[in-house]
C-alpha positions as CSV (number, residue, x, y, z in Angstrom):
1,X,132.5,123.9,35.7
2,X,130.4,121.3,37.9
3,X,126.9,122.3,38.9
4,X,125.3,119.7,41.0
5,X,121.5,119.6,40.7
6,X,120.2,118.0,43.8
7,X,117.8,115.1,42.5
8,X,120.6,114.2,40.1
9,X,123.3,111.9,40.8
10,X,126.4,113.7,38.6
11,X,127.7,117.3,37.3
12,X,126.9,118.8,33.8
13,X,130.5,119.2,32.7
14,X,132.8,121.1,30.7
15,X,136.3,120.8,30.8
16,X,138.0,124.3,31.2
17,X,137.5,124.9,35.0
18,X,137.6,123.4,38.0
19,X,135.4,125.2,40.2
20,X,132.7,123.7,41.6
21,X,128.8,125.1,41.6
22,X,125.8,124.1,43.6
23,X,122.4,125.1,41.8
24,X,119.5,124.2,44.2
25,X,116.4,124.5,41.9
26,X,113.1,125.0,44.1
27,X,109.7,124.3,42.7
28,X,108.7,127.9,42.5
29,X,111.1,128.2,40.0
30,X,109.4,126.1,38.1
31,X,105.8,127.8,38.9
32,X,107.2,131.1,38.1
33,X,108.8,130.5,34.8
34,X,105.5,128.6,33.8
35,X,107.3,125.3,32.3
36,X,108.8,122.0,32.9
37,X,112.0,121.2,31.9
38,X,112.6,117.2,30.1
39,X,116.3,118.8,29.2
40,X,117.3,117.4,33.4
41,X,116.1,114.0,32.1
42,X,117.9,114.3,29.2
43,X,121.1,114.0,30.7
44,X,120.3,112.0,33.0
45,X,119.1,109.5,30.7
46,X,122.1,109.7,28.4
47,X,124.0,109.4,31.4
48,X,123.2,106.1,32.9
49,X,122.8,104.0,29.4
50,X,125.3,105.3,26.6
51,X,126.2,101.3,26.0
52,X,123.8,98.5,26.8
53,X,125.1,96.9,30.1
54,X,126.2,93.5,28.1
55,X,128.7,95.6,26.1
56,X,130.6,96.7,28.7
57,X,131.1,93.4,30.7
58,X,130.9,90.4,29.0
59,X,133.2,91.4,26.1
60,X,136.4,93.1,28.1
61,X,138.6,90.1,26.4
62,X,138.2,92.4,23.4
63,X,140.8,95.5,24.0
64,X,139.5,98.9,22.8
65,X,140.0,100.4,19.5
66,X,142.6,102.9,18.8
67,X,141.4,104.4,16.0
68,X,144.6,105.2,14.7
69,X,143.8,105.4,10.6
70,X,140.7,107.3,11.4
71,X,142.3,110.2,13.3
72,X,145.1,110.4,10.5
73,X,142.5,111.1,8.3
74,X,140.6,113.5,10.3
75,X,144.0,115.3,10.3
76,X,144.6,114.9,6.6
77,X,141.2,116.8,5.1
78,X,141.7,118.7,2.4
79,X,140.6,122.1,4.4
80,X,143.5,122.0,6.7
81,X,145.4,124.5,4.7
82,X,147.0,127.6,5.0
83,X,147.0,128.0,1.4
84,X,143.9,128.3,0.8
85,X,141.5,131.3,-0.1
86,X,139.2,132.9,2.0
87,X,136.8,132.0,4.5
88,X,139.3,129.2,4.6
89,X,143.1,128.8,4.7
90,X,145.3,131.1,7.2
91,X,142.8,134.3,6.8
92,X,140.2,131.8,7.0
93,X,137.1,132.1,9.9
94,X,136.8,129.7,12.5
95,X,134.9,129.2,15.8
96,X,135.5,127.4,18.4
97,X,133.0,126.5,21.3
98,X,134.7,126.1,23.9
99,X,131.5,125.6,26.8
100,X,130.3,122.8,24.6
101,X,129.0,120.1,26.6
102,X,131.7,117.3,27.7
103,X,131.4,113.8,29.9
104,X,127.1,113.4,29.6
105,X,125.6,110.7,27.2
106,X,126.1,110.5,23.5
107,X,123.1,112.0,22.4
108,X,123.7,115.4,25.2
109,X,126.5,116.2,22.8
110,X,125.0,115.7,20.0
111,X,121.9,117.9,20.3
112,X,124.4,120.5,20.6
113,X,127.4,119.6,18.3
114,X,124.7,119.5,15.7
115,X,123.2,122.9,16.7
116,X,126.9,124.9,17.0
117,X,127.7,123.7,13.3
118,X,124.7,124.6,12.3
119,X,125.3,128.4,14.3
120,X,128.9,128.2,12.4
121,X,127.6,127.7,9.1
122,X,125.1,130.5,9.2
123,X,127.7,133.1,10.4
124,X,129.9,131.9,7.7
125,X,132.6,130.1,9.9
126,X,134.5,127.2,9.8
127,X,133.4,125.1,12.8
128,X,135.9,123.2,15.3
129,X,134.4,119.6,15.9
130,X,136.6,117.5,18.4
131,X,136.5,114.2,20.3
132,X,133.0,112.6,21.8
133,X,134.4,113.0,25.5
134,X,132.9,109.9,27.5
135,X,131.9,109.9,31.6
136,X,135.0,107.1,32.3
137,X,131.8,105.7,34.3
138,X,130.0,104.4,31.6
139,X,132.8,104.0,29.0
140,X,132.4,100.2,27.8
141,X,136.0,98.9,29.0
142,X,137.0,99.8,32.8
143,X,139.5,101.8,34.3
144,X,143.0,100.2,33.3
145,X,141.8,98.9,30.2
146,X,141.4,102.6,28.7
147,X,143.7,104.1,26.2
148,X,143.2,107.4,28.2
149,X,141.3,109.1,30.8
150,X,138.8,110.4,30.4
151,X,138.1,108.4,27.4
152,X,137.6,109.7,23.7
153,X,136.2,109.1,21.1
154,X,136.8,110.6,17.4
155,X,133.1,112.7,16.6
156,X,134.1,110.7,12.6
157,X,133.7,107.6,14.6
158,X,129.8,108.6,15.5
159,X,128.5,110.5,12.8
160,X,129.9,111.3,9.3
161,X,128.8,115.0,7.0
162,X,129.7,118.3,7.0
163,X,130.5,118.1,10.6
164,X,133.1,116.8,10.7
165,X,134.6,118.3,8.1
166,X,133.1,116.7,4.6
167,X,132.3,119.4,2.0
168,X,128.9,121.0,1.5
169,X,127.0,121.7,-1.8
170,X,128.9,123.0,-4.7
171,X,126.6,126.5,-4.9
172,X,127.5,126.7,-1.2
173,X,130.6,128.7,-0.2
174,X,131.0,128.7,3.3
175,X,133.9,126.8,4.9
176,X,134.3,123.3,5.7
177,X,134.6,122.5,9.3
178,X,138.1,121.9,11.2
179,X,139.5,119.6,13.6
180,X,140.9,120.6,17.2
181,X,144.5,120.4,16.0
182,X,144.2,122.1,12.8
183,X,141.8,124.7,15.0
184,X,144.8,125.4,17.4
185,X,147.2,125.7,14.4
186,X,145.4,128.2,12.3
187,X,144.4,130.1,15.4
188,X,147.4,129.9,18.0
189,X,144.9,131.4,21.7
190,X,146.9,134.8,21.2
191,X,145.4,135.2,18.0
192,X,141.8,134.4,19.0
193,X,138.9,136.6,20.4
194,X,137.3,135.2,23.5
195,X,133.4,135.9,23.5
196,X,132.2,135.0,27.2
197,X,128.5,133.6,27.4
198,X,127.4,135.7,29.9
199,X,127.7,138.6,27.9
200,X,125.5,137.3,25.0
201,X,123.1,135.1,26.5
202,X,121.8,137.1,29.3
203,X,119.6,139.2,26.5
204,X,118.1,136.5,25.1
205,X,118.1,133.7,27.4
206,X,114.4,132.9,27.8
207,X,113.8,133.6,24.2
208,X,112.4,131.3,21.7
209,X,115.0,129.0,20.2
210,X,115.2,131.1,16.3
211,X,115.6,134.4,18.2
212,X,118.7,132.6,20.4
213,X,119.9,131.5,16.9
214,X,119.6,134.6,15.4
215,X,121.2,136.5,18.2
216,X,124.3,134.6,18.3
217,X,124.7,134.7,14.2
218,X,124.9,138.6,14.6
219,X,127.3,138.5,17.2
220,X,129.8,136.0,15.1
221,X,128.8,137.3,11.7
222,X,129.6,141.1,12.7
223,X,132.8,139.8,14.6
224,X,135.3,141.0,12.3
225,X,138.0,138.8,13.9
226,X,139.2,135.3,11.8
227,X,139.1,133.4,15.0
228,X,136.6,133.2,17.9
229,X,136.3,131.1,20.7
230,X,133.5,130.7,22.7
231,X,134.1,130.6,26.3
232,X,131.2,129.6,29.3
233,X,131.6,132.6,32.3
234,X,132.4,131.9,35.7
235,X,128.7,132.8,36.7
236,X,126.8,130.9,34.0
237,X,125.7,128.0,35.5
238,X,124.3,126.1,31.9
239,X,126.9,127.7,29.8
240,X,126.0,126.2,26.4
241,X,124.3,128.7,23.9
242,X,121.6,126.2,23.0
243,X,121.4,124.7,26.5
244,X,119.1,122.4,28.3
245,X,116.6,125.0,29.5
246,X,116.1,125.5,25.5
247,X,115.9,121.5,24.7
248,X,113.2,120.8,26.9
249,X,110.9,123.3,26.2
250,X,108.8,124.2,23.3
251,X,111.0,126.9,22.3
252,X,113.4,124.6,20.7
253,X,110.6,124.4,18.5
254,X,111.1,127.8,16.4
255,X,114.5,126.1,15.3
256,X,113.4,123.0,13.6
257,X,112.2,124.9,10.3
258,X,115.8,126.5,9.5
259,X,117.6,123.4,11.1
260,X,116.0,120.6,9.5
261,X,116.8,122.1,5.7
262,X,120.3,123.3,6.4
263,X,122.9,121.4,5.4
264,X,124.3,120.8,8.6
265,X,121.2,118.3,8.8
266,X,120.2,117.4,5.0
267,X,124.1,116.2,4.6
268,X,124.8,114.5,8.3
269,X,125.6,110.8,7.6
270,X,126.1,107.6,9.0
271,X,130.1,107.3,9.9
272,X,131.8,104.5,7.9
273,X,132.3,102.2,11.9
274,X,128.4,102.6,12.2
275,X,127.7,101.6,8.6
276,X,130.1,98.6,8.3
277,X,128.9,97.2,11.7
278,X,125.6,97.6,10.7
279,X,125.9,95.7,7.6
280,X,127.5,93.1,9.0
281,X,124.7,92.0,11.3
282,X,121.7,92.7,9.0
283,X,120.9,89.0,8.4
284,X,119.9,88.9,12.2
285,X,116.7,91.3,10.1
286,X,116.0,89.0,7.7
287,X,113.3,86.4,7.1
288,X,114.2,82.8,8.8
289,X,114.3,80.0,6.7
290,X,110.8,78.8,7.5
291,X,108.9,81.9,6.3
292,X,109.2,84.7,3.8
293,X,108.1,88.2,3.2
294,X,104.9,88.4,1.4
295,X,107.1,89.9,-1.6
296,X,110.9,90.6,-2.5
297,X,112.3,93.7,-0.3
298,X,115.0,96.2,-1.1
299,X,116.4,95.8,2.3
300,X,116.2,94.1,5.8
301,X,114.2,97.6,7.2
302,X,111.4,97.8,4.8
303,X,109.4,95.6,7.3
304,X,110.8,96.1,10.4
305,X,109.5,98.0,13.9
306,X,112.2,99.9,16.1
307,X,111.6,100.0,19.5
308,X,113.2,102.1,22.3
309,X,113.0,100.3,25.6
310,X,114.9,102.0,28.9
311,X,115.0,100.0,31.7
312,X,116.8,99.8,34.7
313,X,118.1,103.3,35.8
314,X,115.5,104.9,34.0
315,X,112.9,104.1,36.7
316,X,113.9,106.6,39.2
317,X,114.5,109.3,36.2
318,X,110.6,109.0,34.8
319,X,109.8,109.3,38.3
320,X,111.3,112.8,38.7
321,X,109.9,113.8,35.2
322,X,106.3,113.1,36.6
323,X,107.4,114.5,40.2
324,X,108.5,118.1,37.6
325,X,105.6,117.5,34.8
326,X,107.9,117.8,32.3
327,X,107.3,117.9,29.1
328,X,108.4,115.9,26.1
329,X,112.4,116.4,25.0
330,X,113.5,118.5,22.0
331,X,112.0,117.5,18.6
332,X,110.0,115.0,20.5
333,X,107.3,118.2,20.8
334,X,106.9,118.1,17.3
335,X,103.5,118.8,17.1
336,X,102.7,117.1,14.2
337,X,103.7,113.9,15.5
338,X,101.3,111.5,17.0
339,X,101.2,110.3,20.1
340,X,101.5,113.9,22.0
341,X,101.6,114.0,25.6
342,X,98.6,114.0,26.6
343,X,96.7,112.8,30.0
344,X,92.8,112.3,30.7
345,X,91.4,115.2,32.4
346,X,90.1,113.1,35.2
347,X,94.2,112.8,35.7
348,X,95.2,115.4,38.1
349,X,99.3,116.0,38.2
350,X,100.9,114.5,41.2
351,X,98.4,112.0,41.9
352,X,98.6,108.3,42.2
353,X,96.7,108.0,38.9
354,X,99.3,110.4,37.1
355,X,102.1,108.6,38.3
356,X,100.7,105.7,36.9
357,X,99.6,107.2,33.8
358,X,103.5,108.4,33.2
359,X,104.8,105.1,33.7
360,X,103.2,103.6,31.5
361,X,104.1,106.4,28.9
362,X,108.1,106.2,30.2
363,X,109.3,103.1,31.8
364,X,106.0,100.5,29.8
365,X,105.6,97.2,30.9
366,X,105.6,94.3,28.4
367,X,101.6,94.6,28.4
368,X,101.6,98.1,27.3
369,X,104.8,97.6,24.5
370,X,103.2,94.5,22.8
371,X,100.1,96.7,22.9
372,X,102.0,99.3,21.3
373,X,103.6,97.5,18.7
374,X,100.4,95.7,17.5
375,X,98.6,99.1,17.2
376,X,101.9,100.5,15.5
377,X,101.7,97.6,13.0
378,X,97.5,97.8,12.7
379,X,98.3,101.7,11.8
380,X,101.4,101.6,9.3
381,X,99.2,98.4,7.4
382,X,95.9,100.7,7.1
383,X,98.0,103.4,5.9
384,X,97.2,104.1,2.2
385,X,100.6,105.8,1.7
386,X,102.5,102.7,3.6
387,X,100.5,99.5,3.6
388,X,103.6,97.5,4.4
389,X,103.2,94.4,6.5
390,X,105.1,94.5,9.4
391,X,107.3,91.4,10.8
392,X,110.4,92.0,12.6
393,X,111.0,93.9,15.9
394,X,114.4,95.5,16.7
395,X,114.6,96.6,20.4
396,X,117.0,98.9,21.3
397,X,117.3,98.1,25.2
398,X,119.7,98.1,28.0
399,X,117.1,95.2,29.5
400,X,118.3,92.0,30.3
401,X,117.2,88.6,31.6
402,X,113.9,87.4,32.4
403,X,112.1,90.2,32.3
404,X,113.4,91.0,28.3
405,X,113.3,87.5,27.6
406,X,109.0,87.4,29.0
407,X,109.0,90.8,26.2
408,X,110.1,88.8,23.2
409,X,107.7,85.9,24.1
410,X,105.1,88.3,24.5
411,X,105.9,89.5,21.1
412,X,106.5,86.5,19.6
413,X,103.0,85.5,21.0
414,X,101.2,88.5,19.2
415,X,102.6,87.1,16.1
416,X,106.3,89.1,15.3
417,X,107.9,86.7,13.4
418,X,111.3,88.0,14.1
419,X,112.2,89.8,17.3
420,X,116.3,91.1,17.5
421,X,117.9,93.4,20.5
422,X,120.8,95.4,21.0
423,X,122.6,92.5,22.9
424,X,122.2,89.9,19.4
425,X,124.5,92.2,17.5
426,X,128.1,91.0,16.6
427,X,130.3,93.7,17.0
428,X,134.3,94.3,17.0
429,X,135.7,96.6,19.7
430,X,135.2,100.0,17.4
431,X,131.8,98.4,16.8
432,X,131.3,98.1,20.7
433,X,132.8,101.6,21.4
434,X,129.9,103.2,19.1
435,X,126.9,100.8,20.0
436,X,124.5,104.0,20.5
437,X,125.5,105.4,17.5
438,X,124.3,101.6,15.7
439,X,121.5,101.5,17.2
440,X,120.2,104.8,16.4
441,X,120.6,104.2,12.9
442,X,118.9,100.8,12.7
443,X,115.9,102.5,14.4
444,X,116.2,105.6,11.7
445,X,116.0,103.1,9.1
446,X,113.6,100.8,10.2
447,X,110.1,101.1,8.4
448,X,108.2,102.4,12.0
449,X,110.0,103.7,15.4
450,X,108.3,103.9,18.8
451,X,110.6,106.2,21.0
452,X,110.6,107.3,24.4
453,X,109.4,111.0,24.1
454,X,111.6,112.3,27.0
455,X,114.5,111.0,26.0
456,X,117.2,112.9,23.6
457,X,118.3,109.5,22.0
458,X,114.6,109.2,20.8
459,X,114.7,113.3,19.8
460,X,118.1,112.3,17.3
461,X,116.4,109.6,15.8
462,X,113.2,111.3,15.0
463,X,115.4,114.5,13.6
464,X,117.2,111.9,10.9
465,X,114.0,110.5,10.3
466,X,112.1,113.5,9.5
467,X,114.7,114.6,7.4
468,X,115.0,111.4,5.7
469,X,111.6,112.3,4.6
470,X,109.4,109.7,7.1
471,X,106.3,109.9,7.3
472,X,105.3,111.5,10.6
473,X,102.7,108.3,11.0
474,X,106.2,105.8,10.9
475,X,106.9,107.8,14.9
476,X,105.6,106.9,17.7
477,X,105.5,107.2,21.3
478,X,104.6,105.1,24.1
479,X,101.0,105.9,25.2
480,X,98.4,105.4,27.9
């Protein structure tokens, strides 16, 4: 299915149909429903800037990664086995979504693989997790040079945990998740039940996001059949069960309570490819030879400030959130996270001066993000529960040139004695393939993160932060 929103420049996609759907949203819509909607941004965003622009040219002499050992393995979990008593094994219970979101950035996906295995675990089912489908646009090796088309890459490759496929607590029963192949094995399409979205979400589709949740765990709890598949309907136009109109609203909201302590979160990890390329470029964090942290650290993050910077593209998308008022994305609306998004009352929507006002809260200048990172620092070092110095800036950027290079000066200038970007990072071609994935957990480690709040790739990093147990203080946002 392709629905084609008219101030966006590409289709939400799934891969099971071809037909083609034109959704023109008017701005009584909007008015009527009584919200604004940062989900639209959200793919956008992900969209344009899943792998930093230097990635995917100036390293092409580097052929992509095959990932043949890791997709044996993925094969070989212990789970895949027909042996084995229920809810697993051939009278096992599976589910498979099959109107989960495909070709949109990284961290689109992930907001709802996360969510679906968290679904599958509370109605006691095994859930399917398959490949990380990319837009061939914005893969980081061009057409000829791909293994396949569209591209793929394993989900293992991206995240590691329970799902995809690692085994939850010992006190907790329910069964492990399965790959595609293993999925299509155990539950051959004449043996599955097809549930069509249309005739569950239409109850509860402007509900808040736990009675959405709570709706669908019925429905696949009750279902008395071992395998389900979840299909989108022909006249669904966002057919995911936790879809955009949910993500960029406060509704999402009612969710994070029941989300953040399951298991599907408290148990997600960093996949071995993200890990080993991380620790192979954490002396670019350390101290230079000419100065020292005031005391020995246990790591190169203890000290550090993450920044999120989107450039580029991302002009023209912060102008259509302030064109749409929309709100902050996903777990971004936290509300007890500083930095809320908030405007002066003199600042009437759609005015010059609101314009203005988002920019500098979407697409800052290097005025306002040295501003913000000295006020991050002067607010972590006055904390009595922190009271860290901090020294070393990490920018995770698809900026380049002069106008990055003026940033680091500026920073350097304002007294950061260490200031590292995406593009300084030394990475092999799996390393390369999964660059998001690194950067988003350098900035979930790093002592303080300032995000973008309308962006999903900020939303990710502040979920594994939270449930890291971070201080709420240690997130931030860009600000007027």
């Amino acid at each position: 299915m392709y629905v084609v929103i008219p101030w966006l420049s590409y289709p939400l996609r799934t891969l099971h149909t071809h037909r083609r759907v034109k959704i023109f949203i008017i701005i009584a819509t909007f008015t009527i429903l009584g919200t604004s909607f940062a989900g639209l941004e959200s793919t956008y965003e992900q969209q344009h800037a899943t792998v930093p622009e230097e990635r995917t040219v100036s390293r092409l002499e580097i052929p992509p990664p095959t990932y043949t050992e890791l997709r044996k393995l993925e094969e070989a979990l212990p789970q895949h086995d027909l042996r084995l008593p229920f809810p697993e094994g051939k009278d096992g219970r599976y589910v498979k979504f099959s109107n989960q979101i495909v070709m949109l950035g990284w961290n689109n996906v992930l907001n709802e693989v996360l969510m679906n295995a968290h679904l599958a675990h509370a109605s006691n089912r095994a859930y399917m997790f398959k490949d990380y489908v990319w837009n061939p646009d914005h893969y980081p090796w061009p057409e000829g040079h791909r293994p396949e088309n569209p591209p793929r890459t394993p989900l293992s490759a991206l995240i590691g945990g329970t799902v995809v496929g690692q085994s939850f607590e010992k006190d907790d029963n329910a069964p492990r998740s399965v790959s595609e192949s293993w999925f299509d094995h155990v539950c051959p399409a004449k043996e599955r039940r097809i549930i069509y979205t249309g005739d569950i979400k239409p109850t509860v589709a402007w509900s808040e996001g736990n009675v959405i949740f709570n709706h669908w765990a019925k429905v696949l709890l009750e279902a008395p059949e071992s395998c389900i598949e979840v299909m989108p309907s022909d006249d669904d136009k966002f057919p995911q069960v936790f879809d955009l109109w949910l993500w960029g609203s406060e509704r999402v909201l009612s969710l994070w309570k029941s989300f953040s302590r399951s298991p599907t979160s408290r148990l997600l990890r960093t996949s071995g490819i993200v890990d080993r390329s991380i620790k192979q470029n954490e002396h670019l964090f350390m101290p230079p030879p000419h100065w020292r942290f005031p005391w020995n650290t246990p790591g190169p993050y203890t000290h550090m400030l993450a920044m999120h910077i989107r450039r580029g593209d991302f002009k023209s998308a912060c102008t259509h959130l302030a064109t749409w008022n929309s709100t902050f994305y996903g777990w971004n609306l936290l509300p007890h996270l500083p930095d809320r998004l908030k405007f002066a009352p003199s600042v009437v929507w759609n005015t010059t001066e609101y314009f203005a006002a988002h920019a500098r809260r979407c697409i800052p200048d290097v005025d306002v993000i040295t501003t913000k990172a000295r006020e991050a620092r002067r607010d972590y070092a006055k904390s009595k529960f922190l009271a860290t110095k901090l020294e070393v800036v990490y920018l995770l950027t698809n900026e380049q040139g002069e106008w990055l290079e003026d940033l680091k000066n500026s920073l350097r200038d304002d007294g950061w004695k260490n200031v590292v970007t995406s593009h300084d990072l030394q990475l092999d071609s799996e390393g390369i393939e999964v660059g998001m994935a690194i950067d988003m957990d350098i900035a979930r480690q790093a002592a303080v993160f300032v995000g973008n709040g309308w962006s999903s790739f900020t939303s990710n990093i502040n979920h594994r932060r939270l449930v890291d147990g971070k201080y709420p203080l240690t997130i931030r946002f860009w600000a007027n």
